[in-house]
C-alpha positions in Angstrom: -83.9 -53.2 -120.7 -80.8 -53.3 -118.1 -80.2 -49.5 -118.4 -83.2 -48.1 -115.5 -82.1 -50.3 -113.0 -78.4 -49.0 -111.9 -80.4 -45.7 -112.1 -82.8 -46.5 -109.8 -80.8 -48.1 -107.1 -78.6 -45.0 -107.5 -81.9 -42.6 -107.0 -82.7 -45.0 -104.3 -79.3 -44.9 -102.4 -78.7 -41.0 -103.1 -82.9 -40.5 -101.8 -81.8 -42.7 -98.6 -78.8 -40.7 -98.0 -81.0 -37.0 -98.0 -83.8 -38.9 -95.6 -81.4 -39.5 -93.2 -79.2 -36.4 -93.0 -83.1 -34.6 -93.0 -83.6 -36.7 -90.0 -80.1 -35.8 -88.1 -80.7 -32.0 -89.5 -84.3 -32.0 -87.2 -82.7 -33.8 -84.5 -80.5 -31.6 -84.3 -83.2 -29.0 -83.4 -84.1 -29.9 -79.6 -80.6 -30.2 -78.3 -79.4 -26.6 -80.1 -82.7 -25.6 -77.8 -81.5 -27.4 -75.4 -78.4 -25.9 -75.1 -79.9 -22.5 -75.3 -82.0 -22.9 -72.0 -79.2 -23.9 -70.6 -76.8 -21.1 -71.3 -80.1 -18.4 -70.3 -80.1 -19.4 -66.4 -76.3 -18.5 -65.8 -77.0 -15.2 -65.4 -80.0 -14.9 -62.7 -78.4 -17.3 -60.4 -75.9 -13.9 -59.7 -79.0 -11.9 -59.2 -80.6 -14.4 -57.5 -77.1 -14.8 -55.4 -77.1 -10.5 -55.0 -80.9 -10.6 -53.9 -80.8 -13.3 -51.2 -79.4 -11.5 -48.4 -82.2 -8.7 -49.4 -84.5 -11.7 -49.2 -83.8 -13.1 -46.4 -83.7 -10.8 -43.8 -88.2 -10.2 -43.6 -88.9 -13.2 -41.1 -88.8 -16.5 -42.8 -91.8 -18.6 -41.9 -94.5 -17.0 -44.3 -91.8 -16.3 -47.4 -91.3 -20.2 -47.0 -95.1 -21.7 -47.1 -95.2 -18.9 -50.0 -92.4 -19.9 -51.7 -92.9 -23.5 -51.7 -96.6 -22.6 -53.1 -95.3 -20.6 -55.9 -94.0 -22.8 -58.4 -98.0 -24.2 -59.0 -97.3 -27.4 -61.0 -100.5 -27.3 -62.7 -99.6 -25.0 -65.7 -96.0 -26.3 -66.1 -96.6 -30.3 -65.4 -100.3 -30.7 -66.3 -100.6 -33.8 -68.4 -101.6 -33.3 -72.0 -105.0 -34.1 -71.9 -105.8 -34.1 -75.7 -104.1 -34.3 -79.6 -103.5 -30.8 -79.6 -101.3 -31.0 -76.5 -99.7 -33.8 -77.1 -98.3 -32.0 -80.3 -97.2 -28.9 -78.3 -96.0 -31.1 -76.2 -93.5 -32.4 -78.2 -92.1 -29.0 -79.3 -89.0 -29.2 -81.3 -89.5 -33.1 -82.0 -92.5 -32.7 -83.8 -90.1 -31.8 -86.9 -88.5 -35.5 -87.4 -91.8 -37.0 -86.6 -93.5 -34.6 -88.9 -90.8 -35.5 -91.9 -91.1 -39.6 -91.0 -95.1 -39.7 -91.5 -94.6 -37.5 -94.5 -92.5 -39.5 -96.1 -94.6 -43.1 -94.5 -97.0 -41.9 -96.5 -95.9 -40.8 -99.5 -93.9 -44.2 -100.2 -97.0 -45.9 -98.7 -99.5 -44.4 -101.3 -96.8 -45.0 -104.1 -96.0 -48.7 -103.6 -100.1 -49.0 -103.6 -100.6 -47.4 -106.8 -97.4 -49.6 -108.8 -98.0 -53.0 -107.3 -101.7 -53.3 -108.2 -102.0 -56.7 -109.9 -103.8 -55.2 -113.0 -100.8 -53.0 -113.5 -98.1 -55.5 -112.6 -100.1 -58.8 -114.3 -102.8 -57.3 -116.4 -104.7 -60.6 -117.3 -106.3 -59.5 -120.6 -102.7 -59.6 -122.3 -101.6 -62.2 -120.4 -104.3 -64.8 -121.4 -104.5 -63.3 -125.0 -100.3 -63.9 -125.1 -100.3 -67.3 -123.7 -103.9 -68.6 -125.9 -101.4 -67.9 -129.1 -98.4 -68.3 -127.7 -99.7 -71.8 -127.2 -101.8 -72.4 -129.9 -98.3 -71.6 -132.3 -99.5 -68.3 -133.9 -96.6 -66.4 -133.1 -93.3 -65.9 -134.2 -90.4 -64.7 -132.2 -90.6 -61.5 -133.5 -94.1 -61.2 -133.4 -94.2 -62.0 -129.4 -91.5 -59.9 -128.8 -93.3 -56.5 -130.3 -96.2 -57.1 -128.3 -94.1 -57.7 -124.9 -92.6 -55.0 -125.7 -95.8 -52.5 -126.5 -97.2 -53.6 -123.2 -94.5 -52.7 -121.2 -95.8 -54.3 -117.5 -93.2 -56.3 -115.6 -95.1 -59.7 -116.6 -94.4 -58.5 -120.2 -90.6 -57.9 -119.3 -90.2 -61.2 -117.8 -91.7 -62.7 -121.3 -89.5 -61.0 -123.2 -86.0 -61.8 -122.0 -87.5 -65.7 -122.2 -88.8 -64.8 -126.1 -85.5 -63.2 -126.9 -84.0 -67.2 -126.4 -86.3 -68.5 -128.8 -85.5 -72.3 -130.2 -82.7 -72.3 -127.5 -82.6 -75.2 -124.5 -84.8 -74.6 -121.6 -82.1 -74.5 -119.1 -81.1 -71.1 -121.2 -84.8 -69.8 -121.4 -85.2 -70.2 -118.0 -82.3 -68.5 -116.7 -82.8 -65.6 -119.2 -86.4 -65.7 -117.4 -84.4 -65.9 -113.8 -82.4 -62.7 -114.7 -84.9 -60.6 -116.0 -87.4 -61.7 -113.0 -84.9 -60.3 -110.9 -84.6 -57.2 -111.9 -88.5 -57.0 -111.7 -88.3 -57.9 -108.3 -85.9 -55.3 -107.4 -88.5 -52.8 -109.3 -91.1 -53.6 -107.5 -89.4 -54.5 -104.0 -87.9 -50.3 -104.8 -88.8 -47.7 -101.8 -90.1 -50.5 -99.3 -86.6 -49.9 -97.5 -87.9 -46.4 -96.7 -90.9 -47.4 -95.4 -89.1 -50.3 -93.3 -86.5 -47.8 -92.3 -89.1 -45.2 -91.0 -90.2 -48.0 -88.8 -87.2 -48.6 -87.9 -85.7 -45.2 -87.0 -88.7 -43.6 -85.2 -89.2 -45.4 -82.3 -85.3 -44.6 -81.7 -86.2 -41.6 -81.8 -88.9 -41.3 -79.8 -87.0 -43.3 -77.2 -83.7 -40.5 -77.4 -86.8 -38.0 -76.9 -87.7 -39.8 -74.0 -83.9 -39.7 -72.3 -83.3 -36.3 -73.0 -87.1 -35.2 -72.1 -86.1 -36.8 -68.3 -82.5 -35.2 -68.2 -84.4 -31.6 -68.4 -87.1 -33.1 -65.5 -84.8 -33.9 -63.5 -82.6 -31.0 -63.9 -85.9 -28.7 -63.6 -86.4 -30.8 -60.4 -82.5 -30.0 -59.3 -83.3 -26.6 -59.8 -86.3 -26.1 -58.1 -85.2 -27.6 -55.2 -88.6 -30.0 -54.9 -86.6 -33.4 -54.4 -89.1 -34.6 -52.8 -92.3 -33.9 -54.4 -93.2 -36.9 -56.8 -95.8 -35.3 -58.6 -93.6 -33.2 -60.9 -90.9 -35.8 -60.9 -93.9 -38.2 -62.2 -95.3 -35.3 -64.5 -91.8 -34.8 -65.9 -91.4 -38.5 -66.7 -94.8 -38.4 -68.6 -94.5 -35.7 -70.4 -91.0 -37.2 -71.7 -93.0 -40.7 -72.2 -95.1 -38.5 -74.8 -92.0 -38.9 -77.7 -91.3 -42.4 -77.2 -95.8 -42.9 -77.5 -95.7 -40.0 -81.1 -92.6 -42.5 -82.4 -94.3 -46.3 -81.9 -97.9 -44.1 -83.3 -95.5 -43.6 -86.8 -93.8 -46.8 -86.9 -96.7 -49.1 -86.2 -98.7 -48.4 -88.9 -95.4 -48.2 -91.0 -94.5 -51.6 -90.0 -97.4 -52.8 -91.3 -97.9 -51.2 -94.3 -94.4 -52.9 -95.3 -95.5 -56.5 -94.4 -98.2 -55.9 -96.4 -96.6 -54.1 -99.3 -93.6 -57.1 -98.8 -96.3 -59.9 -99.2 -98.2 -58.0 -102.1 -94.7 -58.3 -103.6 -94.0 -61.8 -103.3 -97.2 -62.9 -104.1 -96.9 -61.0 -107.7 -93.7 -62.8 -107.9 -95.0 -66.3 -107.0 -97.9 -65.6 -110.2 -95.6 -63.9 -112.8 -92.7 -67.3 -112.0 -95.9 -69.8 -112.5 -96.6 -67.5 -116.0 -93.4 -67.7 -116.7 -93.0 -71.5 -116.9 -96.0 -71.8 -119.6 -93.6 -69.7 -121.5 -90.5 -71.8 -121.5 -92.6 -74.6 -122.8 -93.8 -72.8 -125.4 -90.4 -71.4 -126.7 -87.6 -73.7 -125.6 -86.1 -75.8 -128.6 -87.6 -78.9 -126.8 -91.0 -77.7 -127.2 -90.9 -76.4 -130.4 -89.8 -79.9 -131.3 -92.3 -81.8 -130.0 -94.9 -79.1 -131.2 -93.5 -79.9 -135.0 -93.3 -83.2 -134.9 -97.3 -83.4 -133.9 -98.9 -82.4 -137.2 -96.3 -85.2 -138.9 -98.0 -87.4 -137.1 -101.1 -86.6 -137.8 -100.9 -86.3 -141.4 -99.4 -90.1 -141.1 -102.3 -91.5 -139.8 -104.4 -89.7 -141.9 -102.8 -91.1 -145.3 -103.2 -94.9 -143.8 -106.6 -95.7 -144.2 -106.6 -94.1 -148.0 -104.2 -96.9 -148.8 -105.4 -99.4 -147.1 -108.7 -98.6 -148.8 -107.2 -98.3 -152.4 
């Protein structure tokens, strides 16, 4: 029973590992981009150099009211106004967002499926175990085939206590302790994804953000409009749209792991409470007392025969 669990947290470790060199591998997509839009303007500022004298020899006065009305802000800083803009919007950052809901969900829908209580503590074994566990109609062997036929975590958890059958409680118990543990970690396995998406996309929505005002404020630079708020405030908004796409992702993440967290410990509060009828069914102390009962009652039913002979 102790072999799948070294695997898992290796699979576990070896999955986190690809999620988050996927992550630096998009990330890595808007700043390549970047770079490229930078290196593209190096060479029309000579032309633009060659072409000023040409430029600037008409008279000045309506070339300048012209010139300053040219750059129309409304197609290059319009706001996006619905879903489908505020994904183009985004351009090359939709990528690490696109990979974080993906795999949100995916873990999401997963830990919903495995931690349903019928599957984790199905009740018809559970009662039908304990009613002849209790009543003394099983051996060790017995119990232990059908824990092991079952095969849910409440069924493990019986069976490393069965396995210390006739032994002290202190020992059933901690045979109990070990193999709840290793259910735990089962159960508890993929919810560090889903915290870590929570985790990681606001960050970087919020590096979106920074870089997103960088290129407004460059584009500002550039354009020579230092003093025209409205694309310095459409800039900032438009960079505000990566940090608003990574708290969208990581909200609903953060709460499908509380949730998924107290699912977990709530199993694990039923299947310790379970596991405590069983220890008092199968430690040596029990058994005891459980033999010595039917002594008794033979004893008292012999007495009145003699008295009455």
């Amino acid at each position: 029973m102790t072999g799948p669990f070294p695997v898992d947290g290796v699979w576990t470790r070896r999955l986190t590992t690809t999620v988050c060199l996927a992550l630096l591998f998009c990330l890595a997509g808007p700043f390549a981009h970047a770079v490229g839009d930078d290196e593209v303007p190096a060479a029309p500022a000579t032309e633009a150099a060659a072409t000023a004298p040409a430029e600037a020899a008409p008279t000045d006065a309506p070339p300048a009211g012209e010139g300053e009305a040219t750059p129309t802000t409304d197609e290059d800083s319009a706001l996006p106004t619905n879903i489908i803009e505020i994904v183009r919007s985004l351009e090359y950052w939709i990528i690490p967002f696109a990979l974080a809901t993906l795999i949100a969900l995916w873990f999401t829908t997963e830990r919903m499926v495995v931690l349903r209580r019928g599957r984790v503590i199905p009740k018809p074994f559970v009662q039908r175990f304990l009613k002849l566990l209790e009543e003394g109609e099983l051996e060790r062997d017995e119990a232990l085939q059908i824990c092991e036929e079952n095969d849910s975590p409440v069924a493990n958890v019986f069976a490393h206590g069965i396995r210390k059958w006739a032994k002290p409680s202190v020992e059933v118990e901690q045979a109990i302790i070990d193999g709840g543990e290793r259910q735990v970690s089962a159960l508890r396995k993929h919810l560090r994804v889903i915290n870590g998406v929570a985790t990681v996309t606001p960050l970087i929505g919020l590096l979106g953000t920074v870089w997103g005002m960088l290129q407004a404020f460059n584009d500002i630079a550039a354009a020579g409009a230092m003093g025209r708020t409205e694309q310095l405030a459409s800039g900032i908004a438009l960079a505000l749209v990566t940090t608003a796409a990574g708290l969208v992702i990581a909200i609903p993440s953060l709460i499908a792991y509380m949730y998924l967290s107290g699912r977990v410990d709530a199993l694990v509060m039923d299947m310790d409470h379970l596991a405590q009828r069983v220890v008092q069914c199968v430690s040596a102390e029990s058994l005891a007392e459980n033999a010595s009962r039917p002594r008794k009652a033979a004893g008292t039913s012999k007495s009145p025969q003699k008295k009455a002979v």
